[in-house]
N, C-alpha and C positions, 0 to 999 in steps of 0.2 A: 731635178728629181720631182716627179707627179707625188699628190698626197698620196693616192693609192700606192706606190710602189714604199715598200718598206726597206730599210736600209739594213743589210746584212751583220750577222754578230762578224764582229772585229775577233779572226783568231787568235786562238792563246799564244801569249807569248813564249819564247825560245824556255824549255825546259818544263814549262809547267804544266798541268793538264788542266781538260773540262772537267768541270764538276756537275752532275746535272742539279738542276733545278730542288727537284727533290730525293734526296737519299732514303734507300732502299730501308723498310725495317730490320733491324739487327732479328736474326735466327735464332729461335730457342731450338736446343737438341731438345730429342722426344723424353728426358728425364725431368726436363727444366719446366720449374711449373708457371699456368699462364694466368690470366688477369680471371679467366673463372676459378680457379682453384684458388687463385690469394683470396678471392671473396667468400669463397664457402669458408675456408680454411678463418679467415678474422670472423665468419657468420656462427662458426661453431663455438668459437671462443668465450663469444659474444653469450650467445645461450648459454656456455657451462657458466658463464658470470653470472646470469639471470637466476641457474639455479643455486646456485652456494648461495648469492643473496636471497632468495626465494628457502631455503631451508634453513638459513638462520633468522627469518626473521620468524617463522614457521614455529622452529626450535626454541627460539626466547620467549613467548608466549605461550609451550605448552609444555615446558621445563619443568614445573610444579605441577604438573596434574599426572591421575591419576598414584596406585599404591606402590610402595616400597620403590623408586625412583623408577616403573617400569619405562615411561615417559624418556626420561632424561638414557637410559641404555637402550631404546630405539633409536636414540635420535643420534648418539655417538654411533652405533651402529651404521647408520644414515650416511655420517660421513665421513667415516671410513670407506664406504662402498661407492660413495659420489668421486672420491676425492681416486680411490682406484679406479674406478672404471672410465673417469673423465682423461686420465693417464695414460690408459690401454686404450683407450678408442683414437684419442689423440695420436700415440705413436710416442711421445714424449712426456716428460715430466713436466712442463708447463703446462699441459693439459689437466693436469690435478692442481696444481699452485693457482691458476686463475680460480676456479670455483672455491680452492680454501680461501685465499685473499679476501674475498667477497664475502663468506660465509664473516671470517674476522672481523673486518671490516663493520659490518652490519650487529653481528651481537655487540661488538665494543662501543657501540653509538649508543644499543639499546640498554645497555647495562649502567650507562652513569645516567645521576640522578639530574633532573630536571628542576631549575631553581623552584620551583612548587615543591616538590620534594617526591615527587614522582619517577618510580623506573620500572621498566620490562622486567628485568631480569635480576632477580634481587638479593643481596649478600648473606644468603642461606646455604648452607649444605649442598641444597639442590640444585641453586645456581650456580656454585663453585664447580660443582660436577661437572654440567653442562660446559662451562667456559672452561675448564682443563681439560675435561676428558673428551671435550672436541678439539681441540687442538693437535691431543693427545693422537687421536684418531686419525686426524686428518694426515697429520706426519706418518704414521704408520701405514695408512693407505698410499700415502707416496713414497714411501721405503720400499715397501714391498709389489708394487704396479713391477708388471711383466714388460718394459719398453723395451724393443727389437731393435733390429737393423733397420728393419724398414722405415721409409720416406713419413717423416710428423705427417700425419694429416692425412695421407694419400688414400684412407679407405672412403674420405670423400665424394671423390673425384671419381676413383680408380675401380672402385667397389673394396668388400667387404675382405678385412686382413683373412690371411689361412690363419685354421687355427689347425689345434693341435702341435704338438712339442717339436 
């Protein structure tokens, strides 16, 4: 046998088949979502995180100001409506649980004292408010979020959910 001539594949043996070289990608059906949608879908998540921590840090420093705690019932307001709307847009209730996590998360760090004897958010009235009646809030906003039948996430990808009842 010449170098040039190449020597044939050896058939498959009695019972078994070819396999080819490389296997065919596995089929998503048209419901099944694909590697753009898992990234908007963890890209969204990503952002509700950014904000819950982004309004408590927000919230913990402007907890105490201004009169009669107007401050501190904007800001419970705040996240009740973060905390629904991240729910409803999401499609699911982890859509609100990520940005309260966060918002939690971030006052509870700001709130304890610093061996200086330093803190954000400080064991008054007003600070109590703020850390209960966000919390407070934030439960309530994900009690009561409108989550559907429809696919978490899919007004991503898919466009914008129907609305109306």
């Amino acid at each position: 046998m010449d170098h040039d001539e190449q020597a044939a594949p050896a058939p498959p043996a009695a019972g078994a088949t070819a396999v080819p070289a490389t296997a065919p990608a596995p089929r998503r059906g048209p419901d099944e979502p694909g590697p753009l949608e898992a990234f908007a879908t963890g890209a969204a998540y990503a952002v509700l995180a950014l904000l819950g921590a982004a309004l408590g840090v927000v919230g913990s420093f402007l907890q105490g100001f201004g009169p009669a705690f107007l401050a501190v019932a904007v800001l419970i307001a705040a996240n009740a409506a973060l905390a629904w709307l991240a729910a409803w847009g999401m499609g699911s209730r982890l859509g609100g649980i990520v940005p309260a996590a966060a918002w939690l998360a971030v006052v509870l760090v700001l709130s304890r004292q610093r061996p200086e004897g330093d803190l954000v958010v400080p064991g008054t009235t007003s600070g109590y408010v703020f850390l209960i009646g966000g919390m407070v809030a934030l439960a309530v906003g994900l009690a009561t979020s409108p989550v559907g039948p429809r696919e978490p996430g899919g007004w991503l990808t898919r466009g914008a959910p129907p609305t109306g009842g």
